[in-house]
C-alpha positions as CSV (number, residue, x, y, z in Angstrom):
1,X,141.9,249.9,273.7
2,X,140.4,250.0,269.9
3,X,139.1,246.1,268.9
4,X,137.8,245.1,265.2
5,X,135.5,242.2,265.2
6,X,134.9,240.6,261.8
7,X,131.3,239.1,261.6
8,X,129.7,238.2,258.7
9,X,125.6,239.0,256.8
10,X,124.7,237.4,253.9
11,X,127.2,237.8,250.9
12,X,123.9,238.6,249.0
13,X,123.0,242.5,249.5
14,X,120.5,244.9,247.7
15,X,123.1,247.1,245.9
16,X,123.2,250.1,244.7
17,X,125.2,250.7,241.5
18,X,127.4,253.4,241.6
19,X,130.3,254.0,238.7
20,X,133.9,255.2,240.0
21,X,137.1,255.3,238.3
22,X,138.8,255.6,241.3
23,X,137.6,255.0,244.9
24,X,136.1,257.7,246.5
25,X,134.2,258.1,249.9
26,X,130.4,259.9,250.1
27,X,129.7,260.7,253.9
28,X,126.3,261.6,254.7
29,X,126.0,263.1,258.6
30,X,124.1,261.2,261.3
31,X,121.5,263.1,263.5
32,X,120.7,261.8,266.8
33,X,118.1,264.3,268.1
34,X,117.8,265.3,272.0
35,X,114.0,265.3,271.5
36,X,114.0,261.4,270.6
37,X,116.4,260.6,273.8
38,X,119.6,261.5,271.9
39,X,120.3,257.5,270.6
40,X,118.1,257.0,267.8
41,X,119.9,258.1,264.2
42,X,118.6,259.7,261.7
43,X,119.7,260.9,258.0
44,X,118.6,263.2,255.5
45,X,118.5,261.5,252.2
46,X,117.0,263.0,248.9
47,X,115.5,260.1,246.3
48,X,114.4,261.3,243.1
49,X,115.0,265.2,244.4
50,X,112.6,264.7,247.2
51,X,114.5,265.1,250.5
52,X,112.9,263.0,253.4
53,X,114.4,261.9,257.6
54,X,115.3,258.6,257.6
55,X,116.1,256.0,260.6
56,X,118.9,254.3,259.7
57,X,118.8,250.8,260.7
58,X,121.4,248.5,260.5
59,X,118.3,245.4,261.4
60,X,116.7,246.1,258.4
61,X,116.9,243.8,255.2
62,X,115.6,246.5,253.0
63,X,115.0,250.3,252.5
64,X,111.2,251.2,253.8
65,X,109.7,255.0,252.5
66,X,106.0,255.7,253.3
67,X,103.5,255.6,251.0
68,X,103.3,259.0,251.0
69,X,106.8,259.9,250.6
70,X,106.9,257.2,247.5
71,X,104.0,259.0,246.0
72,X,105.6,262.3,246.0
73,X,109.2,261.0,244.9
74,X,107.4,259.3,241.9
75,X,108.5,256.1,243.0
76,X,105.8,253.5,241.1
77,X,105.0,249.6,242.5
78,X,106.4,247.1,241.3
79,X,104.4,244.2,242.9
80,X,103.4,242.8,246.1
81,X,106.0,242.2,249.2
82,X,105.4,241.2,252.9
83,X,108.0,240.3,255.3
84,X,107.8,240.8,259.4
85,X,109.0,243.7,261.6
86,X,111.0,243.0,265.0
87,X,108.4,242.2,267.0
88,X,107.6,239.3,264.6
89,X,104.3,240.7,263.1
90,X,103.5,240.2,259.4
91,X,103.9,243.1,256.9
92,X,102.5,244.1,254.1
93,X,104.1,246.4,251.3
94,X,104.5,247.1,248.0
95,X,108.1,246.9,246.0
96,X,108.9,250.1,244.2
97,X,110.9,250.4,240.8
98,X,114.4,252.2,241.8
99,X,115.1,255.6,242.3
100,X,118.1,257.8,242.4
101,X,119.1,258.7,245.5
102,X,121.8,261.7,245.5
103,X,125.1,261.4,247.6
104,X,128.0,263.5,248.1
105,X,130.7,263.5,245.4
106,X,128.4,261.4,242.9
107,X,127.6,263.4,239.9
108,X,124.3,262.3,238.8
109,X,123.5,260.2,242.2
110,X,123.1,256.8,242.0
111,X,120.5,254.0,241.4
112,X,118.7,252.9,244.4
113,X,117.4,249.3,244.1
114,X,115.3,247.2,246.6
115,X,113.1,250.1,247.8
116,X,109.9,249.6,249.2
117,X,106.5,251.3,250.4
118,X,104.5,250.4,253.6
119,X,102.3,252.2,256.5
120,X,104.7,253.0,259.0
121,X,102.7,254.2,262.2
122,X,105.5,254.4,264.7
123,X,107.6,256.4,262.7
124,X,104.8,259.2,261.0
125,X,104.2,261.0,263.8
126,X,108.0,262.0,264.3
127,X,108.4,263.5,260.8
128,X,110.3,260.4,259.7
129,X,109.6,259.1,255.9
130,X,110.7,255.6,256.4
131,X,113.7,253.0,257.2
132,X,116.7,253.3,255.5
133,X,118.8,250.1,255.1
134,X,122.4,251.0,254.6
135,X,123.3,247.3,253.5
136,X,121.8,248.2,250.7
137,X,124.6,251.0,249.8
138,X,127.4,248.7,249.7
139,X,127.5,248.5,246.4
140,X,130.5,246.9,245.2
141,X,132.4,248.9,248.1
142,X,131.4,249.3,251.7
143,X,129.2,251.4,253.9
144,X,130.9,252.8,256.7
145,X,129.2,254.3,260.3
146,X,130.9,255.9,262.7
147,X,128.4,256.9,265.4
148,X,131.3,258.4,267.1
149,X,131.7,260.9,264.5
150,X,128.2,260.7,263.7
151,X,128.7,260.2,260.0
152,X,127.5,257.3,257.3
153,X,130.0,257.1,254.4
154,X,129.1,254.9,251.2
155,X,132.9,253.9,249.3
156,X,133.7,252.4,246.8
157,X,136.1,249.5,246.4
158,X,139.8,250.0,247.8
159,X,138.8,253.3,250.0
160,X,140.3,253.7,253.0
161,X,137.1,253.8,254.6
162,X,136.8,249.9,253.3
163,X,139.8,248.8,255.4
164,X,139.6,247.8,258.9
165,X,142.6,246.5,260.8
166,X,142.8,243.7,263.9
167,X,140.0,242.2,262.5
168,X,138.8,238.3,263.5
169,X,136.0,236.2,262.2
170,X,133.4,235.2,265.1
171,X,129.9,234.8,263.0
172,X,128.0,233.8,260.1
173,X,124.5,234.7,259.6
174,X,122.1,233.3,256.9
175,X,120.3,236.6,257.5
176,X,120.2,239.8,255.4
177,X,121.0,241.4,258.8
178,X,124.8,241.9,260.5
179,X,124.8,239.9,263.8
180,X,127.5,239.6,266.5
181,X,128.1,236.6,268.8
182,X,129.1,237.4,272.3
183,X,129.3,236.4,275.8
184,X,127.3,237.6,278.8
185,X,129.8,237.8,281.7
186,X,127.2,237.2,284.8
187,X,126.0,234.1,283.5
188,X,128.5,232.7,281.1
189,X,126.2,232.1,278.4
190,X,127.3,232.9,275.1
191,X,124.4,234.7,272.3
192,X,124.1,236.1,269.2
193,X,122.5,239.0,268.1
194,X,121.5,241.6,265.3
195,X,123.5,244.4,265.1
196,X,120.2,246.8,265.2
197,X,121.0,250.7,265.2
198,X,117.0,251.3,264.7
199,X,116.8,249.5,268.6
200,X,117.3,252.1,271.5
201,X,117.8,249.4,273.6
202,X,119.4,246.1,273.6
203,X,117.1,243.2,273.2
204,X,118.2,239.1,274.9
205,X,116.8,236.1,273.7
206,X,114.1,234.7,275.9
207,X,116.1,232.2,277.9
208,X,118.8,234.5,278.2
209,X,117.8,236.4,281.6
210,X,118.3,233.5,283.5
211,X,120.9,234.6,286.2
212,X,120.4,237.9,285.6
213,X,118.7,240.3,288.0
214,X,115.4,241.4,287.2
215,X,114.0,245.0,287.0
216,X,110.2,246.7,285.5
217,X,108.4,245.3,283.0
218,X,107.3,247.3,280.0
219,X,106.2,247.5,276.6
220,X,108.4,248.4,273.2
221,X,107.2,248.8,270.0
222,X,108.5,248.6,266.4
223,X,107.9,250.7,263.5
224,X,105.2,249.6,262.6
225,X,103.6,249.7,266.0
226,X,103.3,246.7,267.2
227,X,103.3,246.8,271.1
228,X,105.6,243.5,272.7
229,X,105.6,243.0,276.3
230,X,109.4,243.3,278.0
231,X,110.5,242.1,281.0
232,X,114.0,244.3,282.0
233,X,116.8,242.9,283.7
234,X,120.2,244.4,284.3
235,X,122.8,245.3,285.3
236,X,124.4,243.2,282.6
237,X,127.8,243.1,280.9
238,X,128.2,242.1,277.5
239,X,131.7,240.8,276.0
240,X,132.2,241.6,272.5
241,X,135.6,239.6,271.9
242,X,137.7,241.4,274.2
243,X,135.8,244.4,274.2
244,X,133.2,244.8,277.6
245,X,129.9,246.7,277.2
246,X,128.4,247.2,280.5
247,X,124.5,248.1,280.6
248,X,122.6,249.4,283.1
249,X,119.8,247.4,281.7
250,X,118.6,245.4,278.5
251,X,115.7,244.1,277.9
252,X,114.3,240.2,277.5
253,X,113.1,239.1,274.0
254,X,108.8,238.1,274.9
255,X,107.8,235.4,272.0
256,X,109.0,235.9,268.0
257,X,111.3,239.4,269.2
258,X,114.6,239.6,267.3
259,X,116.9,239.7,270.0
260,X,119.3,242.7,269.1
261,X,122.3,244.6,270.3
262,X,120.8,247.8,270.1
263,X,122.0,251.8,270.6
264,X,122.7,251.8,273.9
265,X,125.4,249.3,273.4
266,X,126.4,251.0,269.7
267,X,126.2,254.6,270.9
268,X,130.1,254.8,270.2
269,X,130.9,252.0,267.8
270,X,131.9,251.9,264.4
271,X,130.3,249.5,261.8
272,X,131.7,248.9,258.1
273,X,129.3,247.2,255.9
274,X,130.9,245.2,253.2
275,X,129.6,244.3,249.3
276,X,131.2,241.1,249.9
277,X,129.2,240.2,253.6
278,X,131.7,241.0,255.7
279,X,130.5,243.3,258.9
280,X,133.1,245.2,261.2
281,X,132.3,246.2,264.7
282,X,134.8,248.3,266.0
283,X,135.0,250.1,269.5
């Protein structure tokens, strides 16, 4: 049984302005490479001619390229920017003027805003040039993933790709990130978490594991390779409106760690990213 849950981002995304006459759909394929367990996505995307591997991360509030891979796409600072990753650690970057990134079935490409350029430790060794946000596609259309099909598809506005049916309002966020309230069905208690496709695993909030059995303990780290302690627990069953996601284990959030629904639970989902805010999960 298909569901469409309607949840909601901030209405305010980092666009990128694209010109249509008429609506038209740009897919760009998904790789989720055996040699990296098989559940963390990539895509190839080329940014002033210079083709680079990008995770694509749905947790991310903007598009993050190496310094190196800004350097050889010609992509000059701007200014100063810091933020934090997921494991709550400060970061430092710089903002980067926009490039033009080129997409299927746009003549010309089109204008990539909000870019910017920091070390990114984790990611360096795999051969991957940085963190690609695709909220910040939407444009004036949507952004549509279907890790079923394995394919990312920016459209414009009124493309089928836009529309989802059966869908019902269960979130706001105040974030530049998608999140999803649902209900864990061994304990009752109900959460809410980033939608987070650059997670392999899904991360609860601290106080969430109560009830729940407990497994190993472990480390995780984010992208920029900070290391966060993790204490496992499982299994667990999440309920994502009337939709069940059964895990054989997820992991407990240790101090600032976003707690995220991560691949393991997204592995087959669809996602559609809309210019207005509006997020679709569908199974």
């Amino acid at each position: 049984m298909r569901i469409a849950i309607l949840i909601a981002a901030l209405t305010s995304l980092a666009p990128l302005a694209a010109a249509a006459q008429s609506p038209i759909a740009m897919p760009i394929a998904i790789d989720r490479p055996q040699r990296l367990g098989g559940n963390i996505p990539l895509v190839t995307l080329t940014i002033n001619g210079i083709s680079g591997t990008f995770l694509l991360d749905t947790g991310a509030t903007a598009t993050v390229v190496s310094r190196d891979f800004a350097a050889r796409a010609g992509l000059k600072p701007t200014g100063d920017a810091g933020g934090h990753d997921s494991a709550g650690t400060q970061t430092q970057g710089q903002t980067l003027e926009p490039g033009r990134l080129s997409l299927p079935g746009a003549s010309g490409g089109v204008e990539a805003f909000g870019l910017m350029a920091m070390d990114i430790p984790a990611l360096a060794p795999l051969g991957v040039s940085g963190v690609f946000s695709p909220q910040s596609l939407a444009g004036d259309g949507c952004v549509n993933i279907d890790f079923k099909g394995n394919t990312v598809t920016y459209a414009t506005a009124g493309a089928p790709a836009c529309r989802v049916d059966g869908m019902a309002l269960v979130d706001h966020s105040s974030l530049r990130r998608p999140t999803v309230t649902l209900r864990i069905v061994e304990t009752g208690r109900t959460v809410t978490l980033v939608l987070d496709s650059g997670a392999g695993r899904t991360v609860l909030p601290g106080d969430a594991g109560d009830g729940l059995p407990a497994l190993d303990a472990g480390t995780s780290r984010s992208v920029t390779g900070t290391a966060t302690a993790m204490q496992a627990v499982g299994p667990v069953t999440l309920m994502i409106g009337s939709h069940p996601v059964r895990l054989a284990r997820a992991a407990i959030a240790a101090g600032a760690k976003t707690p995220v629904l991560g691949m393991d639970a997204l592995g087959a989902a669809r996602i559609v990213l809309g210019a207005d805010g509006t997020v679709a999960l569908d199974f």
